[in-house]
PQR file of N, CA, C, O and H, with PARSE charges and radii, in Angstrom:
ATOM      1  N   UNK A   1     -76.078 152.609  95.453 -0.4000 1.5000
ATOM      2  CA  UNK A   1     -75.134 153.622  95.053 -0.0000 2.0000
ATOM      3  C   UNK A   1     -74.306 154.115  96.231  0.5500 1.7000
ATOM      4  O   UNK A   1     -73.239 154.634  95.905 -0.5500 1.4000
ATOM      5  N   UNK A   2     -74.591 154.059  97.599 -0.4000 1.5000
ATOM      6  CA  UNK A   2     -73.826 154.402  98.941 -0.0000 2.0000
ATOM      7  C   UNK A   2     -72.899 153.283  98.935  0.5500 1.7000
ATOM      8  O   UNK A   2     -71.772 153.699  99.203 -0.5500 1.4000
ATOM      9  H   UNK A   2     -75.458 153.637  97.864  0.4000 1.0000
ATOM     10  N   UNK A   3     -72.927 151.898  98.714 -0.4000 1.5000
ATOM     11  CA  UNK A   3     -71.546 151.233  99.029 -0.0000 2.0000
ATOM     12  C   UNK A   3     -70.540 151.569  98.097  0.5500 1.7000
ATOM     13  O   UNK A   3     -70.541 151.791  96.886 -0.5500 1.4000
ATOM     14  H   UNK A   3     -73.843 151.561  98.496  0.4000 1.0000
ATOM     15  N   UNK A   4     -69.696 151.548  98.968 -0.4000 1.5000
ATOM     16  CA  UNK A   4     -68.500 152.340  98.506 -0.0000 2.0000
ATOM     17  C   UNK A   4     -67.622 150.804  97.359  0.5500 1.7000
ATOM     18  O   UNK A   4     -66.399 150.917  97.273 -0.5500 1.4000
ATOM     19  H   UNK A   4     -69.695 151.368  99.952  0.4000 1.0000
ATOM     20  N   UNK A   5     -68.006 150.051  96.903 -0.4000 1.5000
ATOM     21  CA  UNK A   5     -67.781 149.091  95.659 -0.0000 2.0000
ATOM     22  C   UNK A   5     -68.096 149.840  94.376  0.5500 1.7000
ATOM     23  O   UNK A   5     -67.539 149.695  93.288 -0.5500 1.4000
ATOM     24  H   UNK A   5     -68.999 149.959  96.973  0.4000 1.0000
ATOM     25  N   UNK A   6     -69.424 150.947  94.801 -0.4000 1.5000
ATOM     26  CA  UNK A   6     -70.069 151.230  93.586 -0.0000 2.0000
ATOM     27  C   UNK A   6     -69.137 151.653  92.459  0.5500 1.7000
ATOM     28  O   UNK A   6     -69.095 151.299  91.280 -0.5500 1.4000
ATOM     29  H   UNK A   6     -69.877 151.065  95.685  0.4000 1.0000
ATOM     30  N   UNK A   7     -68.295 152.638  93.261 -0.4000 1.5000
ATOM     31  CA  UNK A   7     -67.302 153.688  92.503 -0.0000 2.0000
ATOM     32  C   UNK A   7     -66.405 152.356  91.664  0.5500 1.7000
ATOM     33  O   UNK A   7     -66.235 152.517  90.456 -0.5500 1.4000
ATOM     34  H   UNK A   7     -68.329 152.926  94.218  0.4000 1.0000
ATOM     35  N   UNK A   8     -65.892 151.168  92.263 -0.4000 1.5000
ATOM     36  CA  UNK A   8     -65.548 150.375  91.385 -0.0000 2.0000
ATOM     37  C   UNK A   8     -66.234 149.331  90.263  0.5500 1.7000
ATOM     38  O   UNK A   8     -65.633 148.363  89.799 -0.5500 1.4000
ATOM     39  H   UNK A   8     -66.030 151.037  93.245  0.4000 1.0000
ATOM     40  N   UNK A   9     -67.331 149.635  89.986 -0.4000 1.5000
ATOM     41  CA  UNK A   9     -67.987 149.021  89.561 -0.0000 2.0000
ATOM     42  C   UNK A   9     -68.635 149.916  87.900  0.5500 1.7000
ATOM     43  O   UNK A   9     -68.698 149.552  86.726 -0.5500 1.4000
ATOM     44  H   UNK A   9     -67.820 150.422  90.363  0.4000 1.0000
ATOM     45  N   UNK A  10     -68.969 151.045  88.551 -0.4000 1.5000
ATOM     46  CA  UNK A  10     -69.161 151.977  87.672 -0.0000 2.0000
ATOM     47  C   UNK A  10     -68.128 153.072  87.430  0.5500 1.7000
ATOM     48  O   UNK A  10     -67.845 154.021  88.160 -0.5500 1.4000
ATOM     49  H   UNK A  10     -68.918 151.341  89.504  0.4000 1.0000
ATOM     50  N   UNK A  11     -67.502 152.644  85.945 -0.4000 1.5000
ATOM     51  CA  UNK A  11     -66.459 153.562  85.630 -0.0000 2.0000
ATOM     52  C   UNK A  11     -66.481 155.060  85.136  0.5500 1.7000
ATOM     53  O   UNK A  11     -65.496 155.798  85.161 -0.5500 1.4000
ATOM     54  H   UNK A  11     -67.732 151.872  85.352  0.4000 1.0000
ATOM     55  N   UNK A  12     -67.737 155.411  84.683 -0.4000 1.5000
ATOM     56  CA  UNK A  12     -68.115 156.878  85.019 -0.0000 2.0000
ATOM     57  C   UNK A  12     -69.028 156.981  85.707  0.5500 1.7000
ATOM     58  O   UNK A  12     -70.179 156.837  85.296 -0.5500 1.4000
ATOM     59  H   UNK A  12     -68.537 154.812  84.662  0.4000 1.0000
ATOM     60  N   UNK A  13     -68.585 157.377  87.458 -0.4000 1.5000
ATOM     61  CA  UNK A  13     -69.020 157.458  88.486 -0.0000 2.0000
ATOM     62  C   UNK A  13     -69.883 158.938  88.625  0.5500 1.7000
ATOM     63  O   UNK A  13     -70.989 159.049  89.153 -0.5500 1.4000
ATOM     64  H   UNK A  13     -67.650 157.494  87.792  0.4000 1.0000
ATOM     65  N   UNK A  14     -69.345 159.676  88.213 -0.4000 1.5000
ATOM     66  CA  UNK A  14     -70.263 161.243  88.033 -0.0000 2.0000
ATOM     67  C   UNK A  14     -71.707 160.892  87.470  0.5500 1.7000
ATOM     68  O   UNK A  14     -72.841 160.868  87.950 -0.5500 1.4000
ATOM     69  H   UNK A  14     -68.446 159.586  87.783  0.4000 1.0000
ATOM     70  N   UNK A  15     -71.134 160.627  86.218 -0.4000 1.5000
ATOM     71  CA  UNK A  15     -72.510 159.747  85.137 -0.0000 2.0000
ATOM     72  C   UNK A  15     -73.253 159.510  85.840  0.5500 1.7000
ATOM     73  O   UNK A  15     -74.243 160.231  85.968 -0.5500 1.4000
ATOM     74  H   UNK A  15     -70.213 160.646  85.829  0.4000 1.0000
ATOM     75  N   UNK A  16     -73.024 158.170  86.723 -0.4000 1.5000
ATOM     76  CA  UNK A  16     -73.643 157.613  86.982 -0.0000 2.0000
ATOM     77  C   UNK A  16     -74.904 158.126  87.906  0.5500 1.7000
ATOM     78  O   UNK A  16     -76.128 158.009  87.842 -0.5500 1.4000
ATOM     79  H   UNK A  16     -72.220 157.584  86.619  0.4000 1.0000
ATOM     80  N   UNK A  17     -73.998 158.734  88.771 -0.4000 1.5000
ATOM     81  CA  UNK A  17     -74.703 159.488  90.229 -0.0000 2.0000
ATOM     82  C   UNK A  17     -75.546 160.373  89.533  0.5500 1.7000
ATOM     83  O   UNK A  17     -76.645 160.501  90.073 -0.5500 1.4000
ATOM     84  H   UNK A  17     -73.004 158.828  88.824  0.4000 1.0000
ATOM     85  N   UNK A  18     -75.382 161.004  88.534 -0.4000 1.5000
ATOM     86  CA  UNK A  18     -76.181 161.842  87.809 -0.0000 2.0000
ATOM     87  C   UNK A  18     -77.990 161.396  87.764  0.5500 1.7000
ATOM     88  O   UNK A  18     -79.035 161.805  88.271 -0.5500 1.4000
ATOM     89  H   UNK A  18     -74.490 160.900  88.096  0.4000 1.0000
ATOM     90  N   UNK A  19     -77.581 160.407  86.900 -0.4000 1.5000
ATOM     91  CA  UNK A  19     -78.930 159.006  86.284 -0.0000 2.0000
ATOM     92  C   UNK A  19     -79.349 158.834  87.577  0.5500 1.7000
ATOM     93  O   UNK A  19     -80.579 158.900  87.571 -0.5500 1.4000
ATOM     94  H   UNK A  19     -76.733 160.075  86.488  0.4000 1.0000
ATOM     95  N   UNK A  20     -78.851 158.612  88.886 -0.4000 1.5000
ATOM     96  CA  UNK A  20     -79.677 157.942  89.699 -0.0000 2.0000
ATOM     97  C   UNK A  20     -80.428 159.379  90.338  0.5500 1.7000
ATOM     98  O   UNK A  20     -81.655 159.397  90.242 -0.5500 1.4000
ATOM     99  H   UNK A  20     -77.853 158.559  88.891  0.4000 1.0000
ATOM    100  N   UNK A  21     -79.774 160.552  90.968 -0.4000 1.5000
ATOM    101  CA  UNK A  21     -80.371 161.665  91.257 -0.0000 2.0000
ATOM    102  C   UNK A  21     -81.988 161.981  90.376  0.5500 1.7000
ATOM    103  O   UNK A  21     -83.183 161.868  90.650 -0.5500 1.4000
ATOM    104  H   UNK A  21     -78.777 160.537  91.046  0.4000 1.0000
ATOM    105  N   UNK A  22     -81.296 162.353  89.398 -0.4000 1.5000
ATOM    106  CA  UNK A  22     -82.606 162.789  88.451 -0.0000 2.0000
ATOM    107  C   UNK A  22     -83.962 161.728  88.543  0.5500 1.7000
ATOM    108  O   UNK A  22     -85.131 162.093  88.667 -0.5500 1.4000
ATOM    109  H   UNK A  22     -80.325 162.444  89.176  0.4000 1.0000
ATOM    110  N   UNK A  23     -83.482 160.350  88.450 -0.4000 1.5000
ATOM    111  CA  UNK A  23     -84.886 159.872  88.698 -0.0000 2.0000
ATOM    112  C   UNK A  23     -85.341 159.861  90.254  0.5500 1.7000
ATOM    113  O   UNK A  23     -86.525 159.636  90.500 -0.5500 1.4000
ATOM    114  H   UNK A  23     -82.533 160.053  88.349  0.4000 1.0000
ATOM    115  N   UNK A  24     -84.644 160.044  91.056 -0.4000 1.5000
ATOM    116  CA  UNK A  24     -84.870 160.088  92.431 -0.0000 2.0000
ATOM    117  C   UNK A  24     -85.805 161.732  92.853  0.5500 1.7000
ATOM    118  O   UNK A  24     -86.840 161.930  93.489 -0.5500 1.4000
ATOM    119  H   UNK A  24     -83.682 160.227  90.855  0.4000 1.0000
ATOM    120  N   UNK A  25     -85.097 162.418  92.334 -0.4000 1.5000
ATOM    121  CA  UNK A  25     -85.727 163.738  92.079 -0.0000 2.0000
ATOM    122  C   UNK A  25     -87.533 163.986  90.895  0.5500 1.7000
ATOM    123  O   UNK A  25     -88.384 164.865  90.762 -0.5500 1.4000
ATOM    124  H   UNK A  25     -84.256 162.257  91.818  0.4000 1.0000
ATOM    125  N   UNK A  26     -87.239 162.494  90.276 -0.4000 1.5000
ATOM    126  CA  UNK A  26     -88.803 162.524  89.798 -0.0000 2.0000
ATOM    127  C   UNK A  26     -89.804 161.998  90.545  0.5500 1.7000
ATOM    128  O   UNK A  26     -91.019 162.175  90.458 -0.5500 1.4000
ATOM    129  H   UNK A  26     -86.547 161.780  90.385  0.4000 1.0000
ATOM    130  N   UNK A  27     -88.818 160.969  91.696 -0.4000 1.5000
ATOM    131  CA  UNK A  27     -90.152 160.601  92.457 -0.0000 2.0000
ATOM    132  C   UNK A  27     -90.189 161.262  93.720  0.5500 1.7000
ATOM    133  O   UNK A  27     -91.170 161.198  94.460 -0.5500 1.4000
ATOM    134  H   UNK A  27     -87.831 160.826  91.767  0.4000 1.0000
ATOM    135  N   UNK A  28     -89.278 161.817  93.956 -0.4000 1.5000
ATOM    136  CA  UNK A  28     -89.558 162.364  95.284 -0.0000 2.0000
ATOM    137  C   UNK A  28     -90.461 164.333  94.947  0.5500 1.7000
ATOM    138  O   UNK A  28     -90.875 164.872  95.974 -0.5500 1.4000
ATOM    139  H   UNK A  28     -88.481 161.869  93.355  0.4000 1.0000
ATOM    140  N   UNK A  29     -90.574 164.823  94.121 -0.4000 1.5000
ATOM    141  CA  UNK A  29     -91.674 165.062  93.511 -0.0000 2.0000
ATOM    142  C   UNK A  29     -93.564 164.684  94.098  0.5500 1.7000
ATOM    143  O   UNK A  29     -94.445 165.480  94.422 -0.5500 1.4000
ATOM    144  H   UNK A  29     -90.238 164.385  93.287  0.4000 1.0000
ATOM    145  N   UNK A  30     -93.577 163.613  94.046 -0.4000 1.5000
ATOM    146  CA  UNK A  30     -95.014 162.658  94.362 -0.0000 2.0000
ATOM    147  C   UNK A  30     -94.718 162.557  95.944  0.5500 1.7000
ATOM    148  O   UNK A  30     -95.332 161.663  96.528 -0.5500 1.4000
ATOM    149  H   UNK A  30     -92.862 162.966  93.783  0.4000 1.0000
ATOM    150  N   UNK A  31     -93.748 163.462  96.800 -0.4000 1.5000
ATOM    151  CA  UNK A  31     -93.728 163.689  98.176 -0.0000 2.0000
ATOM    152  C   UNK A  31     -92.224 164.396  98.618  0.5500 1.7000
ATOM    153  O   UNK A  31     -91.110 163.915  98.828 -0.5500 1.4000
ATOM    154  H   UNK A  31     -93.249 164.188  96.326  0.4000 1.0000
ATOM    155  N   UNK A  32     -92.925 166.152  98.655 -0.4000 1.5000
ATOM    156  CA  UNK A  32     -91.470 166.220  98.609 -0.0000 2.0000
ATOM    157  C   UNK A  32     -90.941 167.340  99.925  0.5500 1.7000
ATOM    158  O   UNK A  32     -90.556 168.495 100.109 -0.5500 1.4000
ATOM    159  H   UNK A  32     -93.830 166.542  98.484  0.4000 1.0000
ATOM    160  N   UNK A  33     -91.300 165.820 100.775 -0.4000 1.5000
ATOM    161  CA  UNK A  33     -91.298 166.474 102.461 -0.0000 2.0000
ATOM    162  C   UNK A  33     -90.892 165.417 103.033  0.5500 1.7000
ATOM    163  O   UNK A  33     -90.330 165.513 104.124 -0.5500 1.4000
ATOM    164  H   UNK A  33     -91.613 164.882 100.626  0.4000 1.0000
ATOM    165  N   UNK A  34     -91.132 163.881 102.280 -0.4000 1.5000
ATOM    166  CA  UNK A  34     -90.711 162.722 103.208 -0.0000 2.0000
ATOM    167  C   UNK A  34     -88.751 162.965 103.681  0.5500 1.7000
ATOM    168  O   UNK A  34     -88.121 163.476 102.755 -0.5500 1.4000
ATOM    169  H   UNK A  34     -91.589 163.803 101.394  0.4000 1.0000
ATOM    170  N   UNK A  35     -88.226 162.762 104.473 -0.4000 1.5000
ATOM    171  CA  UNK A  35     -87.124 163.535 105.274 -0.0000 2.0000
ATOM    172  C   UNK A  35     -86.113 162.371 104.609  0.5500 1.7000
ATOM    173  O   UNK A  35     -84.928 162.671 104.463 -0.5500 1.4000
ATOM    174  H   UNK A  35     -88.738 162.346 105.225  0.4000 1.0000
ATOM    175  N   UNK A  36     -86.521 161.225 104.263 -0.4000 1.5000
ATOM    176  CA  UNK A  36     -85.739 159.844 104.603 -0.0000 2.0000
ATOM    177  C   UNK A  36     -85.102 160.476 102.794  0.5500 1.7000
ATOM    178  O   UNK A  36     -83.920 160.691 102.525 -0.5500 1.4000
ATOM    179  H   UNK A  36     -87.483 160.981 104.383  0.4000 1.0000
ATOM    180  N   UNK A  37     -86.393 160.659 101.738 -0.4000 1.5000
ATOM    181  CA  UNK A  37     -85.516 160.893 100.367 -0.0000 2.0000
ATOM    182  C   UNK A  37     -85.099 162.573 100.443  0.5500 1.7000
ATOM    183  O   UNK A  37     -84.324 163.011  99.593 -0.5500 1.4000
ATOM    184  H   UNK A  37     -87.354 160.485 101.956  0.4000 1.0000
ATOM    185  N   UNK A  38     -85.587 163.369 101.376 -0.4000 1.5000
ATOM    186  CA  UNK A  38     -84.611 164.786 100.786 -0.0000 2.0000
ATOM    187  C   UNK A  38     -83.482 164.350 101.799  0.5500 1.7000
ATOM    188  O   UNK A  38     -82.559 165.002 101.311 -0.5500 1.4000
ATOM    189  H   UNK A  38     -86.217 163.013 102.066  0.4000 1.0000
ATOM    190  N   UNK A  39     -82.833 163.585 103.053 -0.4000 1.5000
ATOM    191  CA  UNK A  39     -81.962 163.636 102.787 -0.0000 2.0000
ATOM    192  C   UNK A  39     -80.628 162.637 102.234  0.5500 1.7000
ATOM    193  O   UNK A  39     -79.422 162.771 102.442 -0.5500 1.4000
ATOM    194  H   UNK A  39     -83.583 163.056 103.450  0.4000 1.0000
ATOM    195  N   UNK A  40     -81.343 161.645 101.486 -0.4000 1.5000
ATOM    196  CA  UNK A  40     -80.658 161.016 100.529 -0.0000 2.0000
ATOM    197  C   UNK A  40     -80.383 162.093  99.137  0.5500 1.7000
ATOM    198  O   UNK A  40     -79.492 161.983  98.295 -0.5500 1.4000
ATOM    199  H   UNK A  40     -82.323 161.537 101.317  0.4000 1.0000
ATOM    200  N   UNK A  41     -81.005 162.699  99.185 -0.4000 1.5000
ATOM    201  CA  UNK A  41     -80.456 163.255  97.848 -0.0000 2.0000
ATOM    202  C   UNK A  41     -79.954 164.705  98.369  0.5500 1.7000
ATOM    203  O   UNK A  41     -79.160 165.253  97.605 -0.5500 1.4000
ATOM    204  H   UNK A  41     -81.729 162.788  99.868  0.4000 1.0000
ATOM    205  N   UNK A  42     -80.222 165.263  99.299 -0.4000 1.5000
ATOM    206  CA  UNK A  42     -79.169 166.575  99.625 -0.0000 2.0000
ATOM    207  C   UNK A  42     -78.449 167.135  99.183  0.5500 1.7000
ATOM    208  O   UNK A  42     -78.669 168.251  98.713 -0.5500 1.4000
ATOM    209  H   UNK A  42     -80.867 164.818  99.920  0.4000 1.0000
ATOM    210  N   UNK A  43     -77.090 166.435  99.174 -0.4000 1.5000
ATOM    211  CA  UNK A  43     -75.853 166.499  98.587 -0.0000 2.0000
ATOM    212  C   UNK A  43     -75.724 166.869  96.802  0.5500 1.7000
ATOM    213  O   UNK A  43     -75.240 167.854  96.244 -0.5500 1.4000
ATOM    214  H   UNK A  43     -76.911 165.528  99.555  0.4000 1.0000
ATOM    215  N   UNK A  44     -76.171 166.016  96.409 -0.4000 1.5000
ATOM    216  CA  UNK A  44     -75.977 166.080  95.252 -0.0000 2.0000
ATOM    217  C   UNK A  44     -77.686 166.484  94.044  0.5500 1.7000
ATOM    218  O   UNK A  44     -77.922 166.246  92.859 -0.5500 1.4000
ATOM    219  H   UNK A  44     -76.564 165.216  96.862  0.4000 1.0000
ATOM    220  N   UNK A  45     -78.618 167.267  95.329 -0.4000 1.5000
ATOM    221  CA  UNK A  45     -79.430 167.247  94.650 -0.0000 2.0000
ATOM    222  C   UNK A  45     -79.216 168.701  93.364  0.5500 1.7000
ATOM    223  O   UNK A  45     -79.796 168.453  92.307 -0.5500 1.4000
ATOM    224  H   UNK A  45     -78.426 167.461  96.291  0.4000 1.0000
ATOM    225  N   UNK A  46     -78.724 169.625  93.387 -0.4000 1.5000
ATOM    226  CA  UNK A  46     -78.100 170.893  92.315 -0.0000 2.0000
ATOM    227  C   UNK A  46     -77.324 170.064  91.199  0.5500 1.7000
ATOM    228  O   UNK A  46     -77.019 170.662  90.167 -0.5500 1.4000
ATOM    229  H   UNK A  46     -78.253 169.827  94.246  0.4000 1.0000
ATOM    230  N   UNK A  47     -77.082 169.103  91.302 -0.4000 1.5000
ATOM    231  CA  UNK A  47     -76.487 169.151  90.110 -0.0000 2.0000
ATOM    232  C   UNK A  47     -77.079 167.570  88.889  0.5500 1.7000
ATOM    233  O   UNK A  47     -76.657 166.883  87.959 -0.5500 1.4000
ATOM    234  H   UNK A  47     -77.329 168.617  92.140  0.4000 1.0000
ATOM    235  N   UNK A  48     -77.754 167.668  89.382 -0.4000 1.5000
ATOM    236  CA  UNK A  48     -78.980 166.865  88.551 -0.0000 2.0000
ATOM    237  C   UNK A  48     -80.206 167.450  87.631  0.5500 1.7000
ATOM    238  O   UNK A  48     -80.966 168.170  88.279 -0.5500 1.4000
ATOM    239  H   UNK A  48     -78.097 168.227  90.138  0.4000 1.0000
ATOM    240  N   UNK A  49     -80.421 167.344  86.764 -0.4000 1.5000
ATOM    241  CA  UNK A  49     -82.043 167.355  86.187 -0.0000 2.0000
ATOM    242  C   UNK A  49     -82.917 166.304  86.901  0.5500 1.7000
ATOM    243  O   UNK A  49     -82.653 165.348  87.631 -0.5500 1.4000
ATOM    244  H   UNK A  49     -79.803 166.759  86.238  0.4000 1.0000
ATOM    245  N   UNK A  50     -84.539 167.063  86.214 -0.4000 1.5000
ATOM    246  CA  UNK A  50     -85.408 165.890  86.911 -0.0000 2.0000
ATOM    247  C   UNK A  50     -85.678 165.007  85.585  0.5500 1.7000
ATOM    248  O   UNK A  50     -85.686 165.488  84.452 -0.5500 1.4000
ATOM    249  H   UNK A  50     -84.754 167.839  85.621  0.4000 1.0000
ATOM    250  N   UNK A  51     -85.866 163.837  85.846 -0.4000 1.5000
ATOM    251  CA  UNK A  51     -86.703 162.411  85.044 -0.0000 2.0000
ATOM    252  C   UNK A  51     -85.410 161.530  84.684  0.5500 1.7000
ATOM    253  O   UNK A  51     -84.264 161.932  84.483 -0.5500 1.4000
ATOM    254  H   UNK A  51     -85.859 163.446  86.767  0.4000 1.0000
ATOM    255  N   UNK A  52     -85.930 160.161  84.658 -0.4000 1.5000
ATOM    256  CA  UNK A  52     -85.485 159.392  84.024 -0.0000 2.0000
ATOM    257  C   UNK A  52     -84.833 159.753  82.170  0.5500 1.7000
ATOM    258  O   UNK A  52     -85.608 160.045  81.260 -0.5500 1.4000
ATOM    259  H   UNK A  52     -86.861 159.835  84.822  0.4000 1.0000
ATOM    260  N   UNK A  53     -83.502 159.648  82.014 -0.4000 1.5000
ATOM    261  CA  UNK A  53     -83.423 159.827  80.392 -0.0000 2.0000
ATOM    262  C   UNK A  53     -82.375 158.508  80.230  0.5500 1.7000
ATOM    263  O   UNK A  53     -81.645 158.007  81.085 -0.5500 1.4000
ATOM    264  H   UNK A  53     -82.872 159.411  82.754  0.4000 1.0000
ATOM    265  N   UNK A  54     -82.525 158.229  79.173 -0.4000 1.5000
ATOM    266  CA  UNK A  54     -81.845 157.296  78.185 -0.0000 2.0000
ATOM    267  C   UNK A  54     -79.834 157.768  78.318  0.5500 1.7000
ATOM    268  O   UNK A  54     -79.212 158.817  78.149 -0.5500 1.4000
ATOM    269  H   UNK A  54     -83.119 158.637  78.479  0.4000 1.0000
ATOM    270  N   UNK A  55     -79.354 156.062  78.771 -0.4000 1.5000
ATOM    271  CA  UNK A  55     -77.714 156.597  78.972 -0.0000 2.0000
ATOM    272  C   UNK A  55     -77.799 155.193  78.161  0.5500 1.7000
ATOM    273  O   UNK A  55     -78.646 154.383  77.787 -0.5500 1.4000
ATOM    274  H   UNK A  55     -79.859 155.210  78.908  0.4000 1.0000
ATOM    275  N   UNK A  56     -75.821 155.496  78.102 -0.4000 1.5000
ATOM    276  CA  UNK A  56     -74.619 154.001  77.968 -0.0000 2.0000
ATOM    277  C   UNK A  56     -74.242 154.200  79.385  0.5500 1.7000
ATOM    278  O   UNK A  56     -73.805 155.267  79.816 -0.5500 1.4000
ATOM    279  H   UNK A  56     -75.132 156.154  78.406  0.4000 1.0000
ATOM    280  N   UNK A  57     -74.482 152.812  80.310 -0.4000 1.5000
ATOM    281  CA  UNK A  57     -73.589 152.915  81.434 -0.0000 2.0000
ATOM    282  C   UNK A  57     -72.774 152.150  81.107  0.5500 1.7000
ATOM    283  O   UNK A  57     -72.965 151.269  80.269 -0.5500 1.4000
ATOM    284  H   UNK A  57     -74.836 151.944  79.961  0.4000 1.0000
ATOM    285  N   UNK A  58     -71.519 152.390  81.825 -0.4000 1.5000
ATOM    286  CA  UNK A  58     -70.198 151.914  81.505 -0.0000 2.0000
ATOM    287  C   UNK A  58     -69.380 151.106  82.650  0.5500 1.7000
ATOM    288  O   UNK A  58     -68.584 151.786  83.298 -0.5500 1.4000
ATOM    289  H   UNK A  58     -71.364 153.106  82.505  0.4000 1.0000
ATOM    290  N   UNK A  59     -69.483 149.809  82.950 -0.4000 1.5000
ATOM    291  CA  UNK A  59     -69.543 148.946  84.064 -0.0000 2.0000
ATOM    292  C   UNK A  59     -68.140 147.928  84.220  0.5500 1.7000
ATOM    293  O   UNK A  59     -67.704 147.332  83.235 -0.5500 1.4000
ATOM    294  H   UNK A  59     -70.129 149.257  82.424  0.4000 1.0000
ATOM    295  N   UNK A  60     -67.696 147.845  85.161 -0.4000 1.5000
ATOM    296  CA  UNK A  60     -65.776 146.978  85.298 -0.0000 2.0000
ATOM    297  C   UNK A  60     -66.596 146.050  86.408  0.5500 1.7000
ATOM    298  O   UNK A  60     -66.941 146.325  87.558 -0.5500 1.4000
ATOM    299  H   UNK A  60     -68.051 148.329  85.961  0.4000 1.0000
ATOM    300  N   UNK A  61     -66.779 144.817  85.597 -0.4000 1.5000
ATOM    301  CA  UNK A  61     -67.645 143.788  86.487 -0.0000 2.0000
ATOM    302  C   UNK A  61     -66.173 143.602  86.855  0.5500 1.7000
ATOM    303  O   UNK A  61     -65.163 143.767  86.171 -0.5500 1.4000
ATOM    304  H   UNK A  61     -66.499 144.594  84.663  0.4000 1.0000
ATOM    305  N   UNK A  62     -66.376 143.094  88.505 -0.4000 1.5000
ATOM    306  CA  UNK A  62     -64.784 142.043  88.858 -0.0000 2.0000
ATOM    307  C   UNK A  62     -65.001 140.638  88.193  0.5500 1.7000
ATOM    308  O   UNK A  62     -64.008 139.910  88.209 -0.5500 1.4000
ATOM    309  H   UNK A  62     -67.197 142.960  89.060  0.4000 1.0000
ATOM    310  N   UNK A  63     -66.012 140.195  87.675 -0.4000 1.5000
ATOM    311  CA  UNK A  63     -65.956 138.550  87.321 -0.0000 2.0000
ATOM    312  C   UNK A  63     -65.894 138.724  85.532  0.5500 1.7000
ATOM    313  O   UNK A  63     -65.020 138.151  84.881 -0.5500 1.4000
ATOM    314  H   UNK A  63     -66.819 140.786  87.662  0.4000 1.0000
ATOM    315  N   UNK A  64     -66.753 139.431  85.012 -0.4000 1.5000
ATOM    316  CA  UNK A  64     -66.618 139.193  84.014 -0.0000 2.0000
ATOM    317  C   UNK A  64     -65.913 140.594  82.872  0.5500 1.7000
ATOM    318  O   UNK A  64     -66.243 140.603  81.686 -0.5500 1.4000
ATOM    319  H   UNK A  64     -67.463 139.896  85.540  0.4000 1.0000
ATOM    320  N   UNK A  65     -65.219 141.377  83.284 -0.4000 1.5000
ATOM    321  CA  UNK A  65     -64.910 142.866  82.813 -0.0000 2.0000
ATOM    322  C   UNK A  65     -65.551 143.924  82.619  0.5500 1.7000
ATOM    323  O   UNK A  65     -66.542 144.279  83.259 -0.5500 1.4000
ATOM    324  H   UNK A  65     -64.950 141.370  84.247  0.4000 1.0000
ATOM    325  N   UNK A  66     -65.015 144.524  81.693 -0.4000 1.5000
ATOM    326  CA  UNK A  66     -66.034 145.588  80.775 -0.0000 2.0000
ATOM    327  C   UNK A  66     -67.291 145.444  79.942  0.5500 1.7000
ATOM    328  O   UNK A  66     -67.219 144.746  78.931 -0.5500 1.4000
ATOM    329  H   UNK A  66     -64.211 144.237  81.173  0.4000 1.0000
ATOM    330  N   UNK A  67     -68.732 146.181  80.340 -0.4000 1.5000
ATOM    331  CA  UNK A  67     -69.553 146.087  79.966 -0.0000 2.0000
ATOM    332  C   UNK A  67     -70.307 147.141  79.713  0.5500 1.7000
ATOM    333  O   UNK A  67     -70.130 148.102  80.462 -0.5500 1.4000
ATOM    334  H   UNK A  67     -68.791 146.748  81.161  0.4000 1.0000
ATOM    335  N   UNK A  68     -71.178 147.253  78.791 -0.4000 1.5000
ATOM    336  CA  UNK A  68     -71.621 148.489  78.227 -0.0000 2.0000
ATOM    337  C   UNK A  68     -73.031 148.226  78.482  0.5500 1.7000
ATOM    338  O   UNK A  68     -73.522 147.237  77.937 -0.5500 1.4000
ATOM    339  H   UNK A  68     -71.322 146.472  78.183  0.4000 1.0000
ATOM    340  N   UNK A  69     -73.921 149.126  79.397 -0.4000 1.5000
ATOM    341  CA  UNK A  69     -75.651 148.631  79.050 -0.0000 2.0000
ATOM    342  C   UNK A  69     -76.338 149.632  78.712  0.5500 1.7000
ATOM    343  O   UNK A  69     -75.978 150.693  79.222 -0.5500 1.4000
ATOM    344  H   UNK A  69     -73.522 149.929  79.840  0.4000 1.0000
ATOM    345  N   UNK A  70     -77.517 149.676  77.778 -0.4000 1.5000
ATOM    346  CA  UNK A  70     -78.186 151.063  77.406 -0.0000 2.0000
ATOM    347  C   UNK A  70     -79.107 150.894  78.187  0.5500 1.7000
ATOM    348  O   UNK A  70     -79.748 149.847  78.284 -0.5500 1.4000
ATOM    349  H   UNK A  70     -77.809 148.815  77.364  0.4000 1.0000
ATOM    350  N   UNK A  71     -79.311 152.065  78.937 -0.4000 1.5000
ATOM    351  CA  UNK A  71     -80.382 152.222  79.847 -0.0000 2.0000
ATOM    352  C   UNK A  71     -80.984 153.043  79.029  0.5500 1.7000
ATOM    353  O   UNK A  71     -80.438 153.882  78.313 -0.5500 1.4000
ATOM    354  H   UNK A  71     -78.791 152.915  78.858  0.4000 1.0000
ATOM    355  N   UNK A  72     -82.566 152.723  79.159 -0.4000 1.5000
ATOM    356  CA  UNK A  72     -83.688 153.372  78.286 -0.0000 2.0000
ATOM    357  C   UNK A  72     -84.287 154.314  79.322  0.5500 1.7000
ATOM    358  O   UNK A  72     -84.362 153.847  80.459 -0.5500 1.4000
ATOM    359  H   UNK A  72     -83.009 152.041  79.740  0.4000 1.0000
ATOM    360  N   UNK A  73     -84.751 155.624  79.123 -0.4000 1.5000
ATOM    361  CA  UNK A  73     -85.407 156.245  80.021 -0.0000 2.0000
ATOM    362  C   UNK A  73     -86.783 157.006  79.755  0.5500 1.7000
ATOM    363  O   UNK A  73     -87.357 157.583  80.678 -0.5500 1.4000
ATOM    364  H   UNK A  73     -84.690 156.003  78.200  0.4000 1.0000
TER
END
């Protein structure tokens, strides 16, 4: 999610960052002093919930286009 392709790749980029926070925030939970994940999630840790939940991600492959995947959570 840090290379900067991502934002082209995933066309709701908020969304997205959302889904990855929240489960990041469920495991960092099970240690929540290791330095390396609070400060990967820092930034954007307020505006997340915690756990994995069920999305449509919404994806602009460069090879093959638009793609829709249901992520189960």
């Amino acid at each position: 999610m840090l290379d900067p392709s991502a934002r082209e790749l995933y066309v709701e980029w908020d969304e997205m960052t959302d889904i990855a926070v929240s489960g990041l925030r469920e495991v960092a939970a099970s240690d929540p002093e290791d330095p390396r994940l609070r400060s990967l999630i820092a930034e954007p840790w307020p505006r997340a919930d915690v756990g994995h939940r069920s999305s449509l991600i919404h994806l602009r492959h460069p090879f093959v286009g638009g793609q829709h995947l249901l992520i189960y959570g």
